[in-house]
N, C-alpha and C positions, 0 to 999 in steps of 0.2 A: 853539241847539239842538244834543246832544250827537249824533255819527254814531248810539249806540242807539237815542236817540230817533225818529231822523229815521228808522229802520230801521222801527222798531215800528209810529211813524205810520203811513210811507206803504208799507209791504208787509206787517207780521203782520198787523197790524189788519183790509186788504183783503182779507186771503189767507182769514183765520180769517172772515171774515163772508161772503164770494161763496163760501167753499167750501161749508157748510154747505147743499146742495144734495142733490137726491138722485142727481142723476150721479154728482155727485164720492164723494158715499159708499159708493155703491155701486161704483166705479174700486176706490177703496179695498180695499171687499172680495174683488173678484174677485185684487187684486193680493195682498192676505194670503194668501187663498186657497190661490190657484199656489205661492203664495212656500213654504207649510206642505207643499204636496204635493210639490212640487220636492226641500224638506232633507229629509224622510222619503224618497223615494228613494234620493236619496244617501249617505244614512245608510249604509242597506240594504245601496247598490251596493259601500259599501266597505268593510266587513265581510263581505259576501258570503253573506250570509243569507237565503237566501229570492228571490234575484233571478231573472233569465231570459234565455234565447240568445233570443229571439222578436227578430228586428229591427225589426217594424212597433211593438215597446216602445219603444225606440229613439229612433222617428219622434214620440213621442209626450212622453217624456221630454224630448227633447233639442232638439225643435221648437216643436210642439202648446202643451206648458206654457209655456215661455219667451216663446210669442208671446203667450199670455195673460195674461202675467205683465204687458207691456209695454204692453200694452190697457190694463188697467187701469191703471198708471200713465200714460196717454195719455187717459184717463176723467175723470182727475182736473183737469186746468187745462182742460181742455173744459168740463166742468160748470162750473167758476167762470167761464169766459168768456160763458158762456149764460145766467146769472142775473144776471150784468152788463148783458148785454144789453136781460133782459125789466126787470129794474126802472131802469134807464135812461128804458125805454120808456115805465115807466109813472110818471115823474118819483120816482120812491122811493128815489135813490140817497145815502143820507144822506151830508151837506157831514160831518159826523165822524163816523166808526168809533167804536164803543163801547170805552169804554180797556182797556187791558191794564196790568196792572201784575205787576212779577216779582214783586212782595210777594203775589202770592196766588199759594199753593200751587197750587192746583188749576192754574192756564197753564202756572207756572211746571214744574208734571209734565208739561205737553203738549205746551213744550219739545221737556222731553228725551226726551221717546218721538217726536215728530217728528223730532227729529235723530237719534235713533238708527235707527228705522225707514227712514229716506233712505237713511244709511249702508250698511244692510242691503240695501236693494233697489240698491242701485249694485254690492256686493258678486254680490248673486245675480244678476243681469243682467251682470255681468260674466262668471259662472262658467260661469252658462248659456248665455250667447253662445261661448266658450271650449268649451265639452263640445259646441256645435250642428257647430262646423267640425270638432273631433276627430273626431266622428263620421263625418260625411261621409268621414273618410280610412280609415275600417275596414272589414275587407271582410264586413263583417253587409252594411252599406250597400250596397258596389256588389256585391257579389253577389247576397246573398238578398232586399233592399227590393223591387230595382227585377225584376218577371218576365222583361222582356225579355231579361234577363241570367242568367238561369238554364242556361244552356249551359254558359259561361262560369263561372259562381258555383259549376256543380257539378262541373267539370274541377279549380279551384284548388286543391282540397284535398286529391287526388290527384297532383298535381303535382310535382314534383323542386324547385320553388319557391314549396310550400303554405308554409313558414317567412320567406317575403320577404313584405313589407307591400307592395300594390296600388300604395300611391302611390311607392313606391321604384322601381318602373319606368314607372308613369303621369305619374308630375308631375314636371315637369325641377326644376333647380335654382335657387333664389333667386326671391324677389320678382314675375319675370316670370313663369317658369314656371309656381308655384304659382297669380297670377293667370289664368293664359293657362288650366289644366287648371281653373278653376272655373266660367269662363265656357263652356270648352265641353261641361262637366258641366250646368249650367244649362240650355244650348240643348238637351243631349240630353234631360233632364227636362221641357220645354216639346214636345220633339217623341215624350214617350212618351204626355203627359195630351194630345195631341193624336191621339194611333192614327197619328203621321205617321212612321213606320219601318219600314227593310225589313226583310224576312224570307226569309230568313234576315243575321245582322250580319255582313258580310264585314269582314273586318280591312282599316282601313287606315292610312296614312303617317301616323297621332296619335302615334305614341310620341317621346318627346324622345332627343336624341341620346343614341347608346351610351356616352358619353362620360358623358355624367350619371347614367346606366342601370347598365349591364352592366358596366363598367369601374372601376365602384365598389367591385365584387369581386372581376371577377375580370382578371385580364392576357392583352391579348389574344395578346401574343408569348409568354405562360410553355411551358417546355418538358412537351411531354408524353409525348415518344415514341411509343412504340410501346401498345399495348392488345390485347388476347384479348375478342373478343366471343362471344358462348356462346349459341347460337338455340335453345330445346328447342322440335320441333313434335310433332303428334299426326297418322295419318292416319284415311284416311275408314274402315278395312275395319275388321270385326268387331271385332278384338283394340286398334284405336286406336292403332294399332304406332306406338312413339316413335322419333323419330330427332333428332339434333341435327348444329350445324353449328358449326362452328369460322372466323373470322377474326379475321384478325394487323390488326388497322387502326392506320396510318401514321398519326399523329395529328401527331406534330411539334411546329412551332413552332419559336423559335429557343434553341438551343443554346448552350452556355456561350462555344462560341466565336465565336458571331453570326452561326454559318452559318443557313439559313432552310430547313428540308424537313417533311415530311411534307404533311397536308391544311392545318391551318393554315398553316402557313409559308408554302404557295402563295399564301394568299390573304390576306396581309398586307400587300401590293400598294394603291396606288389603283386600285379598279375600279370603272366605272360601266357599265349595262346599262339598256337600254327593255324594258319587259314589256307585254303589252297585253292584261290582263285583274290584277283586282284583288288576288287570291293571288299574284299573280307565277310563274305556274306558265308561260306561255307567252313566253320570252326570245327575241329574234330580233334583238339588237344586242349585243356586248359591248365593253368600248374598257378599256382595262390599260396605265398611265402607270408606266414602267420610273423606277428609279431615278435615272436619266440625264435622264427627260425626254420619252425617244422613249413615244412612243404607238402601240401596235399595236389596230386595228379590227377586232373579228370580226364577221361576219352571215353567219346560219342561212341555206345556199343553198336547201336544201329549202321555205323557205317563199317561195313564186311572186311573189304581189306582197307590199310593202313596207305595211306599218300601223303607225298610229299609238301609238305608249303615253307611259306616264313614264320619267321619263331618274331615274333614282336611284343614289348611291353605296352601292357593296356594304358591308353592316357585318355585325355577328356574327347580326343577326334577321334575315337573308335565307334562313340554314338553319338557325339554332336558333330558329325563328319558332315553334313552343310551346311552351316551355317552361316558363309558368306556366297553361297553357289546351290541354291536351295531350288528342285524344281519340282513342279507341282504333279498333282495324279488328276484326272479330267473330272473324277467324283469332286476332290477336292475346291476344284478350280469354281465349276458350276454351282456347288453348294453358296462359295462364299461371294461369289456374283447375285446369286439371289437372295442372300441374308442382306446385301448392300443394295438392292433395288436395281443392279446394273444390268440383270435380267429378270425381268417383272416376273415374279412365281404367279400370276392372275392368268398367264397365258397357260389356255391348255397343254400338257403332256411336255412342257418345257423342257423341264430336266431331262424326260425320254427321248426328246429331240437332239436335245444339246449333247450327251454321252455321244448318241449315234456318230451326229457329225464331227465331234471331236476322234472320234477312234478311229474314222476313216483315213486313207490313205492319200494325202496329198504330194505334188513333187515341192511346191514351191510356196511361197505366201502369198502371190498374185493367187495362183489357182485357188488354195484355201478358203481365202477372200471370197470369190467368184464365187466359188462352190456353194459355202456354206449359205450365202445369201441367197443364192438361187433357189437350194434345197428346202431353207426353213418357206418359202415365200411359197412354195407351192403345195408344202403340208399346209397350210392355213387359208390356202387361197382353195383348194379341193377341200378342206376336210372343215373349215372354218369362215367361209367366205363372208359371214358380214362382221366378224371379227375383224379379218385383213382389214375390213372398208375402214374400221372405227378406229383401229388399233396399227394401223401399216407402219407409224414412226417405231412405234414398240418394238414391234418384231424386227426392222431394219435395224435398231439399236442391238436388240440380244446377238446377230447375227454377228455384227460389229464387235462386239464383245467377244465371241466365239471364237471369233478369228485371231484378237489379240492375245488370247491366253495359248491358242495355238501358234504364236509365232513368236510368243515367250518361251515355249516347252520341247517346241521339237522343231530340227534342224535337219533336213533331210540331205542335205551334201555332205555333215561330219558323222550322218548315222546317228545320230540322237533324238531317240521317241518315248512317249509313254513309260517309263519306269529303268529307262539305259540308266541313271544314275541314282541309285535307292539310298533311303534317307533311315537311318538306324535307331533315330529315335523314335520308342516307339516297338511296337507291334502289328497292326492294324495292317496295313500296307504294302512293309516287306518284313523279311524275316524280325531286323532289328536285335531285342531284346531274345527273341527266342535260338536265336543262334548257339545260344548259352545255356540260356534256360529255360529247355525244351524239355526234363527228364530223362533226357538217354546221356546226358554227359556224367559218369560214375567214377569213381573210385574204384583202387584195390578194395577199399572196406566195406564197397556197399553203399556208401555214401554218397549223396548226386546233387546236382548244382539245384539249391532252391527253383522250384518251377513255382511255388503255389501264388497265385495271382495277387491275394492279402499281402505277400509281402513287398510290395512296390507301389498299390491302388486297391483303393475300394469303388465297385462301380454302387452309387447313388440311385444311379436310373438310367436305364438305357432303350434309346430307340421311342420316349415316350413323346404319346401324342395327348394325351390329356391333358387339357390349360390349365384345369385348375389341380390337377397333381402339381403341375410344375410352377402354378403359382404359389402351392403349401412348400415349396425348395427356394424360392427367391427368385424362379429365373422369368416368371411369366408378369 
C-alpha cells in the first residue's frame, strides 16, 4: 500500500465521514465567519476608510473575533470526536470508510479548498494573534480600554512624552522584560474584572530600569548648562495684574572636560535613600558612595523617631517622576490659560474666579460643566452686568476652559484631585528638591546635604511687575 493510500485510508476517509456532523459544521461556519469579518476589517484598517479611535473596537477586533475564530476551529475535531463516539456506541462504526477517489472531481475540489482554507486559517490566526499583542502595547489600550486608568490615559497626551510609546518606558528590555510586563498587566486585568484596586493608583517601583528606559534617549551626563526659566503668574485683584519671574537654573552635567556641576552633575553619584511613604515624598535616610569608595550617611534630625521604608537607588525618575503622567496644580492651570488668551486676563477678578471654582467639590464632569458655568455667569451678571452684555461669549469661553482643565486633573471615582500625584521637580509646589535638601538631613560629622538655593538657581527676579525692569531682562 502506497504512503497515499495508506493516507486516504486511515485519515481522509475518517476525517470526511466523522466530520460530517453538525458540530463540526457548524465550527466550520462560525470559523468562516470570523475569518470574513476579520479580512474586511483589515481591509478597512489599512486603507484607512471608514475605521475608528473607539478602543473598546479594538477589544473586539483584535480579541473578541480572533477568539471566535479559534472556537470554531476548536468546533471542528470536537464534533468528529463526538460522532465517534455516539456510533461507536451504537455498534455503527463502519470496518470501511466509503472510498475516495482523486479521479472524481467533486473530492478531488474538496481537496484543495480544504488545503487551501487550512492555509488561510493558519494565516489569519497567525495575524490575528500578532495584531492581539500589538495591540496591548498601544496606548488606546492602556489608557482608554481599561477606566481605571483614565487619570493616567488622560495626562499622556499632554505630556512632554505624548510622542514615546507606553511600552518604551513600561516594558524592560528582551524576552524577560517583555514577559515579566505581560504577566503583570494580566494580574492588574484580573484585579480590575475583580473591583480588587486601590483608589486612588499610587505609583510604584514597576518601571524597568532607567537604563532600558530613559537612557535609551537620553544621557544622563550630557552637558546642559545653564537655562532661563520664565514663570508668568496672574494675581487675585481686579485687574489680574501679571507678573513674572526669571531663573538662571544650573542644570549642568558633565562638561567637555569631565568636570561634574550644576543639578545634574550632583547627582550623578551612586545614591541610595529610604522613603517611607509611596510617592517618596517623605526621605529620612540618604547614603552617597564617593568615587573613592568612602560613603557618607545623612538622616533627617528633625524626624524624632526612626521608621521604616524602602532603601532604593537614586535614578533620573526620582525627580522627573512625571514626565509622561504629568498633572497640573489649578494656579498652574489658570495661569497658562491666561498667558495663551484661552481665558481673557481683561475679565474682572478672573484668576480669583477661576481658583475658586476649580477647588470646589465636584461628583462628575457633567456637574463641573453645569457648575462652573452657571457660577462664573452670575458673578458677572450681579457684580458686572454690562460686561456680561458685551463680553457673555468671553466669559462662556473661560468657563469652558475651566471645566476642561478640571476634567484633565481630577477624577472623582479613582480618588484623584488637586495634588494626589506630586511632581518632584522642582520646589515651588510640592516638596520635590527639598525632600533632601531641606538642612536637617546631616552626617555623623556635622556635615548636611547642600540646602543653599545658589547651588541649583539663581533667581533673576521674582514676582516682578514692572515692564520696563523686565524689558532691561529681555522678557517684555
Amino acid at each position: 500500500m502506497s504512503a497515499w493510500e495508506k493516507i486516504r485510508k486511515e485519515w481522509i476517509r475518517p476525517a470526511l465521514f466523522f466530520g460530517n456532523n453538525l458540530l463540526s459544521l457548524a465550527g466550520g461556519a462560525i470559523t468562516s465567519a470570523a475569518a470574513f469579518v476579520l479580512i474586511g476589517f483589515w481591509v478597512v484598517d489599512a486603507f484607512g476608510h471608514g475605521g475608528t479611535q473607539n478602543p473598546y473596537i479594538g477589544i473586539i477586533l483584535d480579541f473578541l473575533l480572533p477568539g471566535i475564530f479559534l472556537l470554531g476551529l476548536i468546533l471542528i475535531p470536537v464534533g468528529m470526536v463526538v460522532r465517534r463516539a455516539v456510533l461507536r456506541r451504537m455498534g455503527k462504526v463502519p470496518s470501511v470508510y466509503p472510498r475516495i477517489e482523486l479521479g472524481d472531481p467533486v473530492f478531488r475540489r474538496g481537496i484543495e479548498i480544504v488545503a487551501a482554507t487550512t492555509f488561510l486559517n493558519f494565516v489569519i490566526l497567525g495575524t490575528a494573534t500578532y495584531r492581539g499583542v500589538a495591540y496591548m502595547d498601544t496606548e488606546s489600550f492602556c489608557g482608554e480600554t481599561c477606566h481605571v486608568m483614565a487619570p493616567e490615559g488622560t495626562a499622556y497626551p499632554v505630556s512632554t512624552h505624548s510622542g514615546v510609546a507606553c511600552v518604551d518606558c513600561h516594558v524592560g528590555s528582551g524576552v524577560g522584560g517583555y514577559v515579566h510586563a505581560k504577566v503583570n498587566g494580566t494580574k492588574q486585568l484580573i484585579d480590575v474584572l475583580r473591583r480588587h484596586y486601590a483608589t486612588p493608583i499610587m505609583p510604584e517601583d514597576r518601571l524597568p530600569p532607567v537604563g532600558q528606559t530613559c537612557l535609551k534617549c537620553h544621557r544622563a551626563d550630557a552637558w546642559m548648562g545653564d537655562r532661563v526659566f520664565i514663570s508668568t503668574t496672574y494675581g487675585d485683584d481686579e485687574k489680574n495684574t501679571r507678573s513674572r519671574s526669571l531663573v538662571l537654573l544650573h542644570v549642568g552635567g558633565r562638561s567637555v572636560a569631565g568636570a561634574l556641576s550644576g543639578i545634574h552633575g550632583a547627582h550623578l553619584g551612586h545614591i541610595e535613600y529610604i522613603s517611607t511613604d509611596a510617592t517618596h515624598q517623605t526621605i529620612h535616610y540618604v547614603a552617597r558612595t564617593e568615587a573613592d569608595g568612602r560613603v557618607t550617611e545623612y538622616t533627617d534630625t528633625d524626624m524624632k523617631t526612626a521608621k521604616v521604608g524602602v532603601r532604593r537607588v537614586m535614578d533620573c525618575t526620582d525627580c522627573h517622576n512625571r514626565v509622561a503622567h504629568s498633572f497640573d496644580t489649578p494656579e498652574h492651570a489658570v495661569d497658562r490659560s491666561m498667558l495663551a488668551g484661552a481665558i481673557r486676563p481683561e475679565l474682572p477678578y478672573i484668576h480669583k474666579e477661576s481658583l475658586e471654582l476649580l477647588k470646589a467639590f465636584y461628583s462628575s464632569r457633567e456637574q463641573a460643566r453645569t457648575e462652573m458655568a452657571a457660577r462664573l455667569a452670575r458673578f458677572y451678571q450681579s457684580g458686572y452686568p454690562e460686561l456680561w452684555q458685551k463680553d457673555q461669549y468671553e466669559i462662556t469661553q473661560a468657563s469652558s476652559r475651566l471645566a476642561a482643565i478640571w476634567s484633565q486633573n481630577v477624577f472623582p471615582f479613582m480618588k484623584v484631585t488637586w495634588g494626589t500625584h506630586p511632581n518632584n521637580l522642582g520646589h515651588n509646589d510640592y516638596p520635590g528638591c527639598t525632600r533632601c535638601h531641606d538642612g536637617s538631613h546631616n552626617a555623623a560629622s556635622g556635615k548636611s546635604i547642600a540646602s543653599d538655593c545658589s547651588t541649583c538657581h539663581n533667581v533673576l527676579t521674582i514676582d516682578e511687575t514692572n515692564r520696563k525692569q523686565l524689558a532691561d531682562l529681555g522678557v517684555e
